[in-house]
C-alpha positions in Angstrom: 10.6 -191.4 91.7 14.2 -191.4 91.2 13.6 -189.4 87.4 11.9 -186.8 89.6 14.9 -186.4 91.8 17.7 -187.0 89.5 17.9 -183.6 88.6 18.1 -182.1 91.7 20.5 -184.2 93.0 22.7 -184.1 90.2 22.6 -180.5 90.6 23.6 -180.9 94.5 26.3 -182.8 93.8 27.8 -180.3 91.1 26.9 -177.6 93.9 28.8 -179.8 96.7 32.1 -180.4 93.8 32.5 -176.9 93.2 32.1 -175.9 96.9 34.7 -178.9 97.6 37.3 -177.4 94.9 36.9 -174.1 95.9 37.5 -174.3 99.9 40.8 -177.1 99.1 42.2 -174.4 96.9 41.8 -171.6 99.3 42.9 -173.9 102.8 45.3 -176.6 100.8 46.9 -174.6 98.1 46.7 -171.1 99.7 44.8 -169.3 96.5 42.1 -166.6 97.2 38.2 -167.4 95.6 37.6 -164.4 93.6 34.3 -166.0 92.2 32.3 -168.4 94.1 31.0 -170.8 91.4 28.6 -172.8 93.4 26.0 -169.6 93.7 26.6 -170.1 89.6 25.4 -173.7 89.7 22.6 -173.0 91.9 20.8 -170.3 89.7 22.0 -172.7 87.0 20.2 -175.3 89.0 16.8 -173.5 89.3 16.7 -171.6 85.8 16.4 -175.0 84.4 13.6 -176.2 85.3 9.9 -175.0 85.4 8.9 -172.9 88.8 6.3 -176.2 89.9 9.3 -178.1 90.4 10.9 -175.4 92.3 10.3 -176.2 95.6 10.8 -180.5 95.0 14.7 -178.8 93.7 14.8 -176.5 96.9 13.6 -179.5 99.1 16.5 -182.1 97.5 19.5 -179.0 97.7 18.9 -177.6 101.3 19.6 -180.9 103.0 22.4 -181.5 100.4 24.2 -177.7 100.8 23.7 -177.9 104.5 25.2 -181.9 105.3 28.5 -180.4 102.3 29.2 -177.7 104.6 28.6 -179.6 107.8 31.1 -181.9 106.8 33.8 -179.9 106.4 33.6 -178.4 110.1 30.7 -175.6 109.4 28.7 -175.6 112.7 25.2 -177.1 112.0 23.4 -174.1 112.6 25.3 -172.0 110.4 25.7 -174.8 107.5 21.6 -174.3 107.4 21.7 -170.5 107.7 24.0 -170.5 104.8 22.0 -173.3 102.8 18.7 -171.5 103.2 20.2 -168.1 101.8 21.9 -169.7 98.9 18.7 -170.9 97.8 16.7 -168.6 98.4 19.2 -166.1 96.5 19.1 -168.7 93.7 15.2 -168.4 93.4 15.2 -165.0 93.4 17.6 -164.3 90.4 16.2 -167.0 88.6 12.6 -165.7 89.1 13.7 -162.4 88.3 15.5 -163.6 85.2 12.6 -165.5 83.6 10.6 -162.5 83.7 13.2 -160.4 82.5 13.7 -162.5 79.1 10.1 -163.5 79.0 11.1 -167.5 79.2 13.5 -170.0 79.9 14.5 -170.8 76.2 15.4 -167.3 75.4 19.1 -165.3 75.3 19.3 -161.5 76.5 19.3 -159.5 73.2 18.7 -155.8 74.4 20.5 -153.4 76.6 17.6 -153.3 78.9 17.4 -157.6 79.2 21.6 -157.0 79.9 20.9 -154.3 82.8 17.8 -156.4 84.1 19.9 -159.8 84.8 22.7 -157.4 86.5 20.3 -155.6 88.6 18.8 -159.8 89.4 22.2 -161.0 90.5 22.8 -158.2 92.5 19.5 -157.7 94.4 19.7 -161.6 94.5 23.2 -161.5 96.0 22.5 -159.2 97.9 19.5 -160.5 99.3 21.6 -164.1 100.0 24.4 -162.2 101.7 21.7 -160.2 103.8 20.0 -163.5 105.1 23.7 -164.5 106.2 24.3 -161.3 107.9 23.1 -162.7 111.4 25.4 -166.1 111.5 28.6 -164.2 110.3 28.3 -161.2 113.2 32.2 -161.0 113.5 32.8 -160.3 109.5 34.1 -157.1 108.6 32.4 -155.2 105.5 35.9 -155.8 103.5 34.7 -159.8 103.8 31.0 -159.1 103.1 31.8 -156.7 100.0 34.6 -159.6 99.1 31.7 -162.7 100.0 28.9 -160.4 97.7 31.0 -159.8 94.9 32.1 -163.7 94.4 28.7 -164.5 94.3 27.6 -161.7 91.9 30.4 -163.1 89.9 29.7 -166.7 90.1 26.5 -165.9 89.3 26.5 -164.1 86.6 29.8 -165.5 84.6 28.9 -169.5 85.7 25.2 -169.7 85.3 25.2 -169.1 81.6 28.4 -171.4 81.2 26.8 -174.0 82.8 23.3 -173.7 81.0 25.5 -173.5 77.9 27.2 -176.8 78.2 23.8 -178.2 79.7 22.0 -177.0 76.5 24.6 -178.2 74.2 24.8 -181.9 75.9 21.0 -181.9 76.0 21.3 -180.8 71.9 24.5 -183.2 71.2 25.7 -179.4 69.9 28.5 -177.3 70.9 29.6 -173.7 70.6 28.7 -170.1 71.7 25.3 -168.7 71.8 24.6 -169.9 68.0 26.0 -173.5 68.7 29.6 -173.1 67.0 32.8 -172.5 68.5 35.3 -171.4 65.8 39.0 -172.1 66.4 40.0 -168.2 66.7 37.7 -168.5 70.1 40.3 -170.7 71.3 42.9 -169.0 70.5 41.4 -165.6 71.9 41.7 -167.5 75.1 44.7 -168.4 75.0 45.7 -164.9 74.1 43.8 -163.6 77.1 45.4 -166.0 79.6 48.8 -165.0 78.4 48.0 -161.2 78.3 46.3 -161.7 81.8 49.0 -163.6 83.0 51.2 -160.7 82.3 49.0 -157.6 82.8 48.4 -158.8 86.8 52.4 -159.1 87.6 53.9 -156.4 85.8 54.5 -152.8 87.8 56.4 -150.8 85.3 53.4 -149.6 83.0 49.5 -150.9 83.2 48.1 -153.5 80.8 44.2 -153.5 82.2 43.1 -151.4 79.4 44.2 -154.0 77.2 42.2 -156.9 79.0 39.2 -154.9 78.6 39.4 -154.6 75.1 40.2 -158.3 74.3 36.7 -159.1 76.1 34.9 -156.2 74.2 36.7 -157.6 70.8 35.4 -161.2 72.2 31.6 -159.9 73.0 31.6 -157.9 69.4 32.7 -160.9 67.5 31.1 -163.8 69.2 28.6 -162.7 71.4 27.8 -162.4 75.4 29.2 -166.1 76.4 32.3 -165.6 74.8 32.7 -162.2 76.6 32.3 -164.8 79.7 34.5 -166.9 79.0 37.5 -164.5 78.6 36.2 -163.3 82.3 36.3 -166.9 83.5 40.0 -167.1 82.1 41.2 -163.9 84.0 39.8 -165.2 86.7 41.4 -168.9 86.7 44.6 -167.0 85.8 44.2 -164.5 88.8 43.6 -167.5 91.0 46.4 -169.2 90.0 48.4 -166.2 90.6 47.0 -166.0 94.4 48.6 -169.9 94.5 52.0 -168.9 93.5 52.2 -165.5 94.7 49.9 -165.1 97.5 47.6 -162.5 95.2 45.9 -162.1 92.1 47.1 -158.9 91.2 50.7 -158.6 92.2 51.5 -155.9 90.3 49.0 -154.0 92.9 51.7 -154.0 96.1 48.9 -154.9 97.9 47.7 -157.7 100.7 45.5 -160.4 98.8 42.2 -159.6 100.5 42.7 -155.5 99.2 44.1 -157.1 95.7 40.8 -159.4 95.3 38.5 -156.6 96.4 39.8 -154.2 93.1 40.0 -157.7 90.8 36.4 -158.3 91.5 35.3 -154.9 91.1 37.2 -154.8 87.4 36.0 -157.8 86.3 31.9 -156.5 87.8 32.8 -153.4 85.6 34.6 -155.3 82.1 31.3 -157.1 82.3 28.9 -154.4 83.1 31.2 -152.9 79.5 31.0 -155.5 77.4 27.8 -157.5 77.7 25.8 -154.2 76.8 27.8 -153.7 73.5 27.3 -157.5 72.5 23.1 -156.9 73.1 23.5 -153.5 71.8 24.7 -155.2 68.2 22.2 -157.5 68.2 19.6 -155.2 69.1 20.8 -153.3 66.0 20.5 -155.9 63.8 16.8 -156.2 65.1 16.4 -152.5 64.6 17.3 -152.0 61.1 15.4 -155.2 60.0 12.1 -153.2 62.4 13.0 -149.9 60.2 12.4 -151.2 56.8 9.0 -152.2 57.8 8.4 -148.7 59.6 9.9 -147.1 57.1 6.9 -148.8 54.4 4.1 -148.0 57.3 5.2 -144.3 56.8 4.5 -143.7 53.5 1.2 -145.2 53.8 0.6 -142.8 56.7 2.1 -139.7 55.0 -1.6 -138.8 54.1 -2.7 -138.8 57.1 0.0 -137.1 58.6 -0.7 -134.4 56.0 -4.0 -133.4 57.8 -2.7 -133.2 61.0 0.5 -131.2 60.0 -1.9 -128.4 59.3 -4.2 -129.0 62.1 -1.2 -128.9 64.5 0.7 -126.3 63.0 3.9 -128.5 62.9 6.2 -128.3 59.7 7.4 -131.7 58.2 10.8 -132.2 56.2 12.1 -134.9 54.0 15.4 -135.6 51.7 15.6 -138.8 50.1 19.8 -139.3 49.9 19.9 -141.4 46.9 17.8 -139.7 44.5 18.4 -136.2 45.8 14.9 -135.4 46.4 14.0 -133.1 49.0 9.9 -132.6 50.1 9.5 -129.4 52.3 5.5 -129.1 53.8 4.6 -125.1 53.0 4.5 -124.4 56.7 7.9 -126.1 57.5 9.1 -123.3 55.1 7.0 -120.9 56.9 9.2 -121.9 60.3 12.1 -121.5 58.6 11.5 -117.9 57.4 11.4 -119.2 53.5 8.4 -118.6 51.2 5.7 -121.3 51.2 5.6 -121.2 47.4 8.9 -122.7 47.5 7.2 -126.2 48.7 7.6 -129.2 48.4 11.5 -128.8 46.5 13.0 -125.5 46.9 16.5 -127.1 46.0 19.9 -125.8 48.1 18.3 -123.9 51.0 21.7 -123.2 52.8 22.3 -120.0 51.3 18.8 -118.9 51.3 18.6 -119.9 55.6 18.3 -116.6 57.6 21.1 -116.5 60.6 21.0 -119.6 62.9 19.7 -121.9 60.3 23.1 -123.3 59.4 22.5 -125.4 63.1 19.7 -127.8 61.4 22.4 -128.9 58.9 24.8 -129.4 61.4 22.4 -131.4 63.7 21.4 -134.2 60.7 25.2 -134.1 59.6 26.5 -135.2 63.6 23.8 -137.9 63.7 23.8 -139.3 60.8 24.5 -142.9 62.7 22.0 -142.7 64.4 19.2 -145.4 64.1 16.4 -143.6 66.5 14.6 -140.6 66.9 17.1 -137.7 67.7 15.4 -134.1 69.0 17.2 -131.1 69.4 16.5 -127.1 69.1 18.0 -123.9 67.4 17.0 -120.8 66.9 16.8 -118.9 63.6 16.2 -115.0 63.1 14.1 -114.0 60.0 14.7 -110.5 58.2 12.3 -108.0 60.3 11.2 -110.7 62.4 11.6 -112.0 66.2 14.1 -115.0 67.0 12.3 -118.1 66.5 13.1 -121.0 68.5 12.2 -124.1 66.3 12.4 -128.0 67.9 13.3 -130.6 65.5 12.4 -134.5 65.8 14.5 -136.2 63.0 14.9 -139.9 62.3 17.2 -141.6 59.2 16.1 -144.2 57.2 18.5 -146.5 56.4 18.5 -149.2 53.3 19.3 -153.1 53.7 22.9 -152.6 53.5 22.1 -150.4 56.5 23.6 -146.9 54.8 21.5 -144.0 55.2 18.8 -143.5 52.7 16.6 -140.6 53.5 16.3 -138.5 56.4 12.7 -137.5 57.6 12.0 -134.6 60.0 9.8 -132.7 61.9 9.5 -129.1 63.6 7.5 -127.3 65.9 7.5 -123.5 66.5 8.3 -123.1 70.7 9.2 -119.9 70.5 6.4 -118.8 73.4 6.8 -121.9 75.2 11.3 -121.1 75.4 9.9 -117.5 76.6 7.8 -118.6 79.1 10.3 -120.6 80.6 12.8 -117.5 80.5 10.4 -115.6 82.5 9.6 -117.7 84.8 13.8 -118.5 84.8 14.0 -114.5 85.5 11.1 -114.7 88.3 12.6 -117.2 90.5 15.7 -115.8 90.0 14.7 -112.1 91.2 12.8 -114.2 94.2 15.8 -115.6 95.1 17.5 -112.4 94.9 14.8 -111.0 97.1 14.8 -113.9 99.6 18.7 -113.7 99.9 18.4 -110.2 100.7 15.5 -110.4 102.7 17.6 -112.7 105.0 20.5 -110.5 105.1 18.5 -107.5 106.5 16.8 -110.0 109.0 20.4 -110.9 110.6 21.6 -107.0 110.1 21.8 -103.7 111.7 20.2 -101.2 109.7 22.3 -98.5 111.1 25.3 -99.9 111.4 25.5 -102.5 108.6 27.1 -105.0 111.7 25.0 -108.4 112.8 22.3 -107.6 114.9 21.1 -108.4 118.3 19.3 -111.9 117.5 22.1 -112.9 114.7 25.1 -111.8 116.9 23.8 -113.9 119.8 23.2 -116.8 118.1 26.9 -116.7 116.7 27.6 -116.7 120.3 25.7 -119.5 120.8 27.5 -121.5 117.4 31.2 -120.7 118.9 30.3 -121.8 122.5 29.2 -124.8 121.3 32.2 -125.1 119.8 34.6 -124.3 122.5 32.6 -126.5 124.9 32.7 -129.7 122.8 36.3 -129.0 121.1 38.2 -126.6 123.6 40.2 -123.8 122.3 39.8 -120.2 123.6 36.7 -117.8 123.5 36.5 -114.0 124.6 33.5 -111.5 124.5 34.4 -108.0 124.5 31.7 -105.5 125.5 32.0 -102.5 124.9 29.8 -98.9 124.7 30.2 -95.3 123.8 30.9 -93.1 127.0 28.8 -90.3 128.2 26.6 -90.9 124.6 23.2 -89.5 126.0 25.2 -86.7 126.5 26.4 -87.1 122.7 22.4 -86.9 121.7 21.4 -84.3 124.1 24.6 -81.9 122.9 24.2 -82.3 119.3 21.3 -84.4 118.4 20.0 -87.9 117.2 21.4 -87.6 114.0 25.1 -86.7 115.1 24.5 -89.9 117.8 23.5 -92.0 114.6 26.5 -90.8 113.0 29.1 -91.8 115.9 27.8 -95.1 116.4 28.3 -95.5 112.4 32.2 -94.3 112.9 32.5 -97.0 116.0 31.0 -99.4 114.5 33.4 -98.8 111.4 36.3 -98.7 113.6 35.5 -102.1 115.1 34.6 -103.5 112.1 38.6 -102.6 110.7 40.0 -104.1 114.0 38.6 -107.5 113.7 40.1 -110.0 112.2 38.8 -112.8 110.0 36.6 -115.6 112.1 36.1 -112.5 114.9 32.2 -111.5 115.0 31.4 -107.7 115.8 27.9 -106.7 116.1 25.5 -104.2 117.9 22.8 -105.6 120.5 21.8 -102.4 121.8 21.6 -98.9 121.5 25.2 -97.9 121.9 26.5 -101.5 123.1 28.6 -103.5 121.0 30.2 -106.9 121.6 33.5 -108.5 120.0 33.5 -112.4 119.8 36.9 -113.7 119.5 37.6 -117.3 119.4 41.1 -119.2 119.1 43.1 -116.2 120.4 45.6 -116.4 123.9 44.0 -113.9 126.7 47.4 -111.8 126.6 46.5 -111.2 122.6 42.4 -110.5 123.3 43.2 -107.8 125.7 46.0 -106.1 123.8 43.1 -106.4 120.5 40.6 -104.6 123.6 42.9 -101.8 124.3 43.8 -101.0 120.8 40.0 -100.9 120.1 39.6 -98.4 123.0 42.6 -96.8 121.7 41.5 -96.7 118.1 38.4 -95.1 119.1 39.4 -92.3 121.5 41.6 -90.9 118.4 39.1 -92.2 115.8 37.5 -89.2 115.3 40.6 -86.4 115.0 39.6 -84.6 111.9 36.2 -85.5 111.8 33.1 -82.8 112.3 31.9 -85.7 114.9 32.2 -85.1 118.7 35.3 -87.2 120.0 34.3 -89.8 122.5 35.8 -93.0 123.8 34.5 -96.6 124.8 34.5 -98.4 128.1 34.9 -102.2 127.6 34.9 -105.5 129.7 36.4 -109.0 129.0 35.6 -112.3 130.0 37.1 -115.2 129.1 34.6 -118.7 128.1 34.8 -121.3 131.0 33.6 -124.8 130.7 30.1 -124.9 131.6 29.2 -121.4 130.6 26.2 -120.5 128.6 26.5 -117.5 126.4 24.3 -115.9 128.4 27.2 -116.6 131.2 29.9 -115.3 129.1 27.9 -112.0 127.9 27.0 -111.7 131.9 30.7 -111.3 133.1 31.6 -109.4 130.8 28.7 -106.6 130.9 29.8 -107.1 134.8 33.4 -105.8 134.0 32.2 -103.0 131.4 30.6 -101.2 134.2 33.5 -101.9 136.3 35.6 -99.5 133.3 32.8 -97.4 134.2 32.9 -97.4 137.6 36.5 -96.8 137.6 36.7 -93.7 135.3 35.5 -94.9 131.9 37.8 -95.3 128.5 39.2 -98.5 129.8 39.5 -102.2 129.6 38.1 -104.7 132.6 39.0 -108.1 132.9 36.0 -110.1 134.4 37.4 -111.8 137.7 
């Protein structure tokens, strides 16, 4: 009995010390907890053991978490809230995790297993924190950002640790991820603790970049966990920091809570940096031991690949670096606007390459690093011939000493496929051409090239809105063309077209920017102005009656003059409201003489 529960509780109480530590250096010794090891110890806790003794662990833990935090003056209620997220955010990211690597027993070696834990302890975090939400009701987002990014950080820079030093006890070994530590590791640390020490304080020039580096050199040369444990030691230094100076960054001029929010952040990003590069390496490694075998299947398969080369119509390329060798397929010739016979070595085709063909050469040259298949296109225009738009699949073989040996390539013609898509490019363009101007004759006045009826009064609409919820001033000035049926009967439709043109032009030049002029009716305009005193709208109304009555000197156009009204927006009013008054005073200037301005009462 007590075998099947020693682990669990050992693992409590390393949950319950850390926890202990952590709250006496943030109430006793005034420091800030920038990561919250515990939610470290508790994926720890259930990564170690096999899921059917998961819920015997969560059974022995809850109690445990929940009596810790009642004892040091949580609230009962909340003590359990908090013990029932933390293991069930413990589950999840160990869960996650397993699956992720494919077992307990194995290390992250690819970018995608690096980007798969993240994602785990943040969807576990945030799962945990989310759980908590309910019991913690007066916290702010700054603490619940501050309270997720501890745990993200416990989690992900103290679960390895600790299955580290578990595996190594359990082994009777020591070291990083291969099981030795050499003495330059230490003294890496100790360089990072001094530079960290100094990059946090000083305020004259900015020594982060430099922190970064040390944990990328750290990840390059030893691997992940050592990239974690320069991490832990910026943040043991930063805590100590928040001891002596009240925050980890001083250098900041920040309060603590702002200064732990950006520390966290860094250190999420430093390790979102360097972890990658370390599995990126190793997955390198893997990849040029995989490639030597591919590289043996392929020359079996060349045969085969022959046939379907000229079934598909695809042209294949190959150039062996070390002998010199080059093996062109007849119709990758063909492609290239080169004579089949020259196949399968026509020697140095550069100089023979019709315009555009220099890009292939440029291509391999730029990627010659690189370990997978690289695609790109170019175009190339043969003597007497179309442009031809070739796309190229290339991959490098590389030797054991992982130098470039050969370079193998293949090229389809897409030339009708490129043109396709440029026509149907030029189709939806010239729709949305259409469309645009489509919508610009639905909102205009054919005539007069002003906003129409329905467009005019839904502007009217937009700005009362807008002076209804935000105040400021709005005018409408109505205005139409005096004695105009006359204007028709005397010298026709065509010279009545004309004239409202010329008043419409004239408006047009008298409004300002933000005004809205349009025509609603037959010779009826109306002038929105918004964010304008009433003394300033009616001097702009009388220059516009003004403007019009000597518009037309010089002009083979009858002279005529406007009668307007003005009315002034009230709260309450609709635009129909507004536009009311206002006709209301126009036919008062009409009433009264014409060729003059009313102000609504």
């Amino acid at each position: 009995m007590w075998r099947a529960l020693r682990d669990p509780v050992l693992a409590g109480v390393v949950w319950a010390m850390l926890a202990l530590g952590s709250l006496v250096l943030r109430d006793m010794l005034g420091g800030v907890i920038v990561v919250w090891a515990p939610a470290g110890a508790m994926v720890a806790a259930f990564y170690g053991v096999r899921q059917q003794h998961w819920i015997r662990l969560a059974l022995v833990l809850l109690p445990m978490q929940a009596a810790t935090s009642y004892l040091i003056g949580t609230p009962l209620l909340l003590a359990t809230a908090f013990a029932i997220s933390s293991v069930v955010q413990s589950a999840l990211i160990a869960m996650v995790s397993v699956r992720v690597l494919g077992g307990r027993a194995r290390l992250p070696r690819r970018f995608q297993q690096i980007c798969g834990l993240f994602a785990a302890a943040m969807a576990g975090c945030l799962a945990g924190a989310l759980i908590a939400i309910p019991f913690r009701a007066e916290q702010t987002f700054a603490q619940f950002a501050w309270w997720y990014l501890a745990n993200v950080l416990g989690v992900v820079i103290f679960a390895p640790v600790l299955l580290m030093v578990l595996r190594n006890l359990t082994s009777r070994g020591s070291g990083v991820d291969d099981g030795t530590v050499e003495r330059s590791l230490y003294t890496l640390l100790l360089g990072c603790a001094l530079l960290s020490l100094l990059a946090l304080q000083v305020h004259e020039v900015t020594l982060m970049p430099l922190l970064v580096a040390a944990m990328v050199i750290a990840a390059v040369r030893y691997g992940q966990m050592a990239s974690l444990l320069v991490v832990l030691v910026y943040a043991a230094v930063a805590t100590a920091l928040s001891v002596v100076s009240g925050s980890p960054m001083p250098y900041l001029g920040v309060s603590a809570a702002e200064a732990t929010l950006v520390f966290q952040t860094w250190m999420v990003t430093m390790l979102a940096t360097a972890l990658p590069v370390a599995a990126t390496l190793m997955h390198r490694q893997q990849l040029q031991r995989e490639l030597i075998a591919r590289n043996r299947e392929m020359r079996e398969s060349l045969m085969l690949f022959n046939l379907a080369e000229e079934t598909a119509r695809i042209g294949r390329w190959r150039l062996d670096l070390a002998g010199g060798r080059q093996d062109y397929s007849p119709n990758m010739l063909e492609m290239l606007g080169l004579p089949r016979s020259l196949a399968p070595d026509p020697g140095d085709v550069r100089h023979r390459m019709p315009p555009g063909g220099e890009e292939l050469f440029e291509h391999i040259e730029r990627n010659r690093e690189t370990l997978d298949t690289y695609r790109f296109t170019f175009c190339i225009r043969p003597a007497n011939q179309l442009k031809r738009v070739l796309q190229m699949s290339v991959r490098n073989e590389f030797d054991r000493r992982g130098e470039r040996s050969a370079v193998f390539g293949v090229a389809m013609d897409v030339t009708e496929q490129v043109r396709r898509e440029e026509a149907l490019d030029t189709a939806r363009n010239r729709a949305m051409k259409l469309a645009t101007e489509a919508q610009k004759l639905a909102n205009t006045d054919s005539l007069t090239g002003l906003p129409n009826r329905r467009h005019t009064l839904a502007r009217l609409d937009n700005m009362v809105v807008v002076a209804e919820n935000y105040g400021g001033p709005l005018a409408a000035i109505l205005f139409d063309i005096d004695h105009f049926k006359a204007v028709n009967d005397t010298h026709g439709h065509q010279t009545g077209d004309e004239v409202i043109q010329k008043v419409a032009q004239i408006a047009r030049s008298k409004a300002r920017k933000g005004d809205v002029v349009g025509r609603i009716g037959g010779e009826e305009f109306v002038w929105l102005i918004a964010g304008t005193p009433e003394h300033a709208v009616s001097q702009l109304a009388e220059r516009l009656c003004e403007a019009v009555g000597q518009g037309f000197a010089g002009t083979r156009l009858p002279r005529v003059t406007i009668s307007a009204g003005l009315a002034y927006f009230r709260q309450g009013d609709t635009g129909d409201c507004l536009l009311g008054r206002a006709d209301a005073a126009l036919y008062e200037a009409k009433g009264a003489g014409r060729n003059q301005v009313r102000r609504a009462a």
